[in-house]
C-alpha positions as CSV (number, residue, x, y, z in Angstrom):
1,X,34.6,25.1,-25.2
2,X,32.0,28.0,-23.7
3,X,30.7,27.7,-20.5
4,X,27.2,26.1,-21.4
5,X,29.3,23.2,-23.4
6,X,31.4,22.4,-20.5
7,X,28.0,22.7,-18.0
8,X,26.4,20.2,-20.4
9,X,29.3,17.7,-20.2
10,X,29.7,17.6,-16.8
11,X,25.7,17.0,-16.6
12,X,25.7,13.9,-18.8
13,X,29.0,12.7,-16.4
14,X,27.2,12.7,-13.4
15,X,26.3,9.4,-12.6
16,X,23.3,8.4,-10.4
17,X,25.6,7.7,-7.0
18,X,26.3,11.1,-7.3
19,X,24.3,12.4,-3.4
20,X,23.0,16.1,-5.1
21,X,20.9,14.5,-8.1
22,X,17.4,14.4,-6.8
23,X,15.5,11.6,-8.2
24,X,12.1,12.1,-9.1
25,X,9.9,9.8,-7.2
26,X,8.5,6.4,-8.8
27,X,5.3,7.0,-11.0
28,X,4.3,4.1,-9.7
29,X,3.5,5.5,-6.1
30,X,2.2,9.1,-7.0
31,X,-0.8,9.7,-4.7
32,X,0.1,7.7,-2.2
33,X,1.8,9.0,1.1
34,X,4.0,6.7,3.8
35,X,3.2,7.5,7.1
36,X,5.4,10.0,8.2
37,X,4.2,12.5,5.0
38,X,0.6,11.5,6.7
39,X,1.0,12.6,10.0
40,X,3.5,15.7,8.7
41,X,0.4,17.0,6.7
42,X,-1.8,16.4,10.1
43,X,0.5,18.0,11.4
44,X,0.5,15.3,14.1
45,X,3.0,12.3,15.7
46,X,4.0,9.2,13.0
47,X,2.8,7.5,16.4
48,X,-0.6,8.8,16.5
49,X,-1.3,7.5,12.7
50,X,-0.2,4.5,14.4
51,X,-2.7,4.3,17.2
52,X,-5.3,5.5,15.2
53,X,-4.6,2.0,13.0
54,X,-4.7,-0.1,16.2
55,X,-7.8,1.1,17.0
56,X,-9.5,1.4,13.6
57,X,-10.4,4.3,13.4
58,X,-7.5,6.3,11.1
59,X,-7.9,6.3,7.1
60,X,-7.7,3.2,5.4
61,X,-3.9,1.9,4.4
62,X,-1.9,-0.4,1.9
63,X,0.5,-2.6,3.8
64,X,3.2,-3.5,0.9
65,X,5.8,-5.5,2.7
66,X,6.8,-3.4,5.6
67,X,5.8,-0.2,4.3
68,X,2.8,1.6,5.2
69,X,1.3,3.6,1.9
70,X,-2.1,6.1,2.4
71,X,-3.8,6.7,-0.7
72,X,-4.2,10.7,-0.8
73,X,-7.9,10.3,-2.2
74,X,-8.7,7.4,0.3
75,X,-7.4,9.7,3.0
76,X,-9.7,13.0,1.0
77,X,-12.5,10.8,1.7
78,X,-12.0,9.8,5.1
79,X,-11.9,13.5,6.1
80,X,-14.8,14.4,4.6
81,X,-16.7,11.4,6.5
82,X,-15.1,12.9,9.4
83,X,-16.8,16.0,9.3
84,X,-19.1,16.9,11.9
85,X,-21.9,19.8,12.1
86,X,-21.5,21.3,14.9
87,X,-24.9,20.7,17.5
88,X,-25.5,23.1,19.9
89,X,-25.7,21.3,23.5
90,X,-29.6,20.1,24.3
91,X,-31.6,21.8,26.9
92,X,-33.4,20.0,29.3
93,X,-37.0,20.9,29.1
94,X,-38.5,22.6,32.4
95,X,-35.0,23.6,33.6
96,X,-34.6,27.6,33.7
97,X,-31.8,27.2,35.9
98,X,-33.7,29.4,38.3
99,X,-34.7,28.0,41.8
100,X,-38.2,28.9,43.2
């Protein structure tokens, strides 16, 4: 047996239990992120996705059992309604800031 035979036998041994195969992740949940991903992507605290869900005001969620799930286009949306312009501060009107 070469080399590539004997790589391609021990490939089809290797059973699923094995700890180095890497799984692909379930089609199912592609485009959804748990909340850890989230607030690593933030770049913020797990905690702080979780206070922003107490007080309303994070991106909307899927609660499936115990597992949180944040659709990445539900989440794309929310930031855009975040988005602010920014307003430069208003000036009172008769107020040079000079005294007389």
């Amino acid at each position: 047996m070469n080399a590539l035979q004997i790589t391609s036998t021990q490939e089809l041994s290797t059973t699923p239990s094995d700890p180095q195969i890497n799984l692909p992740a379930p089609l199912l949940l592609d485009g959804f992120l748990r909340r850890a991903e989230l607030a690593h992507q933030f770049g913020l605290s797990p905690r702080t996705i979780d206070r922003w869900e107490a007080l309303r005001i994070g991106p909307p969620r899927v609660s499936v059992g115990r597992t949180i799930l944040y659709n990445m286009q539900s989440v794309r949306e929310w930031l855009v309604a975040q988005e602010r312009q920014s307003v430069p501060a208003k000036r009172r009107r008769g107020f040079s800031g000079v005294k007389p």
